[in-house]
C-alpha positions as CSV (number, residue, x, y, z in Angstrom):
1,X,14.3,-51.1,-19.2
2,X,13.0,-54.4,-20.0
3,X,12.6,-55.4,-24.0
4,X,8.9,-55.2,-25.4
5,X,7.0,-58.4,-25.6
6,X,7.1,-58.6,-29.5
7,X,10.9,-57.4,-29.9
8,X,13.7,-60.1,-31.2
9,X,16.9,-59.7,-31.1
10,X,19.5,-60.1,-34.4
11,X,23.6,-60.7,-34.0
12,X,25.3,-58.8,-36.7
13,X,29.2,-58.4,-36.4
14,X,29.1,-59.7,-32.9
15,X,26.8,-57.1,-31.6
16,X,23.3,-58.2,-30.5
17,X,20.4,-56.0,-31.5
18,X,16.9,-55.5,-31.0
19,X,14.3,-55.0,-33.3
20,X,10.6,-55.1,-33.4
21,X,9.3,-57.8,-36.7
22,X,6.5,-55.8,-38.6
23,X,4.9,-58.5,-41.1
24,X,3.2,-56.7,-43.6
25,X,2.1,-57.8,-47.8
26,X,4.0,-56.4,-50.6
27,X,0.9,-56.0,-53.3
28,X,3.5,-55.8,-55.9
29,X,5.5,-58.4,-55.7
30,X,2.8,-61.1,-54.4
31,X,3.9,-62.0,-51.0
32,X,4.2,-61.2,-47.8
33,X,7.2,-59.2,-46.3
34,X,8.9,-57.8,-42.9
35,X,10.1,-54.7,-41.9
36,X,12.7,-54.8,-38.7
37,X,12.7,-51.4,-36.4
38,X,15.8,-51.3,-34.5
39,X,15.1,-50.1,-31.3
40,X,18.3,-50.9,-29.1
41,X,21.1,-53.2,-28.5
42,X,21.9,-55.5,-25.9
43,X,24.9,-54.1,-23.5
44,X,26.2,-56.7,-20.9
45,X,23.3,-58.5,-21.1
46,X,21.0,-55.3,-20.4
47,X,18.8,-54.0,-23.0
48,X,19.9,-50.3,-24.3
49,X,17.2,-48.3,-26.3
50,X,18.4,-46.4,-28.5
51,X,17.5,-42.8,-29.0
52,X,14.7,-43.1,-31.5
53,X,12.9,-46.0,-29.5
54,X,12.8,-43.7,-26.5
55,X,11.7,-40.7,-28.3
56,X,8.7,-42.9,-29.7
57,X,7.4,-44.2,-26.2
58,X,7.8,-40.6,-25.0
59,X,5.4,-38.9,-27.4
60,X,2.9,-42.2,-26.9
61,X,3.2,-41.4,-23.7
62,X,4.3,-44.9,-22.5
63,X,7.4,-43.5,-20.4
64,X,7.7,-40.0,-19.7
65,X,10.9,-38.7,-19.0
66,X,12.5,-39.0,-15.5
67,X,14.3,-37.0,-13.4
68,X,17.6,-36.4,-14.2
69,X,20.0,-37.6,-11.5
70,X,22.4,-34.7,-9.8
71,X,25.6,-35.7,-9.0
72,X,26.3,-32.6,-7.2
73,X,24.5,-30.1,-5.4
74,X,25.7,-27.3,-3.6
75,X,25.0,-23.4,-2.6
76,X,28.3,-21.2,-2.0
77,X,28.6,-17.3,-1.9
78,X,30.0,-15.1,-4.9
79,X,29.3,-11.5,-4.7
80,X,33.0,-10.7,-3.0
81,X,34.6,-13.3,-4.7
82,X,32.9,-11.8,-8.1
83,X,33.9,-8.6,-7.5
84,X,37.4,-9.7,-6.4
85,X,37.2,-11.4,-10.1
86,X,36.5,-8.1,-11.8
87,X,38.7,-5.8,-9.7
88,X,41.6,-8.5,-10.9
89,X,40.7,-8.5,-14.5
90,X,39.8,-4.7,-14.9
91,X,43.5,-4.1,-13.7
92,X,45.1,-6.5,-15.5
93,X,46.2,-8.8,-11.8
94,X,44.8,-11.9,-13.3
95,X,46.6,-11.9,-16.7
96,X,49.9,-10.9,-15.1
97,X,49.8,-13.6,-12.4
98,X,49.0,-16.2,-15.3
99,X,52.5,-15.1,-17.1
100,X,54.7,-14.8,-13.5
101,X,53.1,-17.8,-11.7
102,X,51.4,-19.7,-14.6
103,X,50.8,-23.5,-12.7
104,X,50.2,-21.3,-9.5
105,X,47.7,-18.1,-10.1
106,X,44.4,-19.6,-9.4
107,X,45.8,-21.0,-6.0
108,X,47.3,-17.6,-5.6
109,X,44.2,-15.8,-5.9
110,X,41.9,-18.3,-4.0
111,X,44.4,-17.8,-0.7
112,X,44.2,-13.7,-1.7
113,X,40.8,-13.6,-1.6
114,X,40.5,-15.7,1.9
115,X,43.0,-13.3,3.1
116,X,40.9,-10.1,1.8
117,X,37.6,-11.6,2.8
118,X,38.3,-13.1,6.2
119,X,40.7,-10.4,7.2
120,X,42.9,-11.9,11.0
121,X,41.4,-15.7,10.4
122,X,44.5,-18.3,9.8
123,X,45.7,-20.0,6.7
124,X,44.0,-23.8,8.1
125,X,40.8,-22.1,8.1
126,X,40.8,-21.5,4.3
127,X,39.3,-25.8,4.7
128,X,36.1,-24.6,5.0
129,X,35.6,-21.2,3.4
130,X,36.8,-23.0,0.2
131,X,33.9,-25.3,0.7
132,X,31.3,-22.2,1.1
133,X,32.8,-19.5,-1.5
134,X,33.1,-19.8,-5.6
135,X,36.7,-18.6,-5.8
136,X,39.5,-19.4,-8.6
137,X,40.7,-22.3,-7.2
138,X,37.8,-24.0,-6.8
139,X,38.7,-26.7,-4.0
140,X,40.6,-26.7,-0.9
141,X,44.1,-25.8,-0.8
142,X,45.6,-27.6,2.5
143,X,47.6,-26.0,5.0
144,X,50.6,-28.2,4.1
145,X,50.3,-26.9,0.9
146,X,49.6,-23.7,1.7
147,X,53.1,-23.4,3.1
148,X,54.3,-25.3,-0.2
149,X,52.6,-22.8,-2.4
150,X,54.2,-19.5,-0.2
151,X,57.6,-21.2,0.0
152,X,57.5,-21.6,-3.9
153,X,57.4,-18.4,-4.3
154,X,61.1,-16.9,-4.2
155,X,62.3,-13.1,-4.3
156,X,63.4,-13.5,-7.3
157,X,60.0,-13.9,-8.9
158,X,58.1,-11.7,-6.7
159,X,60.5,-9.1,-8.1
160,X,59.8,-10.2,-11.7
161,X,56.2,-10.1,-10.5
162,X,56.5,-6.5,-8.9
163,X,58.6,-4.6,-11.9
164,X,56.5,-6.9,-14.5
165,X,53.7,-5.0,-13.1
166,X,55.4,-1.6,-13.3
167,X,55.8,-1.5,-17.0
168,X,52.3,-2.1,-18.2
């Protein structure tokens, strides 16, 4: 945005400002007078309005407000994957993964619904059903990582896991 014709700018504290210079007379004291309207600041040489100034030119009507830039735009399924999520919290899965496996549930989840959903397909196909489906995770989980994650996990804590889940 460019700075009005009749703006000036003011250094205070090392920080340039803009202002608009309103001249007006003061009929009590006898003389002539200005009012300054800050309306910005200048960033990096770039003028930035502040809020108030762009409020003002949007009710004049001299900039209406613009489209509001996405920085991400995507369509993905979630009607197995939500009722995955509320089979999982109704039964108490969710919470108990988060005490036995506490850095690892959501990943843990993501590759057990894959495995539900897509029932025969391999692990390295996980890529692009991650991309497609909202799911716990919410990224891809490699296949090198995949066999990370599984080796992780040892008997010992699936045991944990397993009588953990017995005594609720």
């Amino acid at each position: 945005m460019d700075i009005p014709w009749n703006a000036k700018t003011q250094t205070i504290q090392g920080r340039q400002y803009v202002f608009i210079d309103t001249p007006y007379w003061n009929a009590e004291k006898h003389r002539g007078e200005h009012k300054h309207r800050y309306i910005g600041k200048i960033v990096e040489g770039q003028f930035v309005p502040n809020g108030k100034y762009l409020l003002s030119l949007e009710k004049s009507g001299t900039v209406k407000p613009g489209p509001v830039p996405v920085t991400e735009c995507k369509r993905q399924f979630y009607g197995a994957t939500y009722l995955l999520d509320q089979i999982g919290d109704k039964l108490g899965i969710v919470d108990d993964l988060k005490v036995f496996f506490p850095d690892k549930y959501k990943q843990l989840l993501s590759l057990a619904y894959f495995f539900v959903l897509e029932e025969g397909m391999s692990a390295y196909r996980l890529r692009k059903w991650a991309l497609t489906h909202k799911h716990p995770y919410g990224r891809d989980i490699p296949s090198q990582r995949i066999s990370e994650l599984m080796g992780s996990i040892d008997e010992a804590s699936k045991m944990d896991f397993s009588v953990g889940r017995l005594d609720v």
